[in-house]
N, C-alpha and C positions, 0 to 999 in steps of 0.2 A: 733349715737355716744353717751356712755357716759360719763358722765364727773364725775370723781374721786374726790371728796372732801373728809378732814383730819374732820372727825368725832368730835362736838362740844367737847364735854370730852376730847381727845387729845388736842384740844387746849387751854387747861386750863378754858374750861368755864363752870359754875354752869349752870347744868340742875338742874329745879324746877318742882316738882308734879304737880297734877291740884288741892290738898290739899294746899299745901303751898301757890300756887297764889292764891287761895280763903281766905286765910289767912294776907293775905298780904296783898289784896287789900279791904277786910272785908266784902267780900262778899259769897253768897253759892257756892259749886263746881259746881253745876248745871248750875250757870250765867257763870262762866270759859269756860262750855263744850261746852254753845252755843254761846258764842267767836270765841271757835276754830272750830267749826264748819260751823258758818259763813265767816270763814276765815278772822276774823279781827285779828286772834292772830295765829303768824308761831309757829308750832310745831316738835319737832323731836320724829320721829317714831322709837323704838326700841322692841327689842323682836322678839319674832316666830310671822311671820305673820303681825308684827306693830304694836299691841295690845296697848301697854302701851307707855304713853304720858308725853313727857318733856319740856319744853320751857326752852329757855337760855332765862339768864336776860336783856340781848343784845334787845329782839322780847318783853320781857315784856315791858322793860321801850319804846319799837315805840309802843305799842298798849295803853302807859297809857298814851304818849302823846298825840295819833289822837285821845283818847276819851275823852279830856278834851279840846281842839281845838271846 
């Protein structure tokens, strides 16, 4: 069964680069990528294929609190 969700951008939410969260949190894009690769940080996958990577500010601010915990 799948399950139909309203796509973040529909629901008025800022998707952020993996430049801007490296920017934001003042760190490289490279430390970002292996976040989200470790799966400490949810991303939305858009594009042909998934390619290109977005985090709502929603997944930033849970991954900036367990890593200050």
């Amino acid at each position: 069964m799948t399950r139909k969700t309203t796509p973040p951008a529909e629901r008025g939410e800022t998707l952020l680069t993996v430049a801007e969260l490296a920017a934001l949190d003042r760190c490289s894009e490279k430390t970002v990528r292996r976040a989200i690769a470790a799966r400490l940080l949810e991303v939305v996958r858009i594009g042909p294929g998934g390619r290109l990577v977005r985090v709502t500010r929603a997944a930033h601010e849970a991954y900036r609190g367990r890593s200050r915990s």
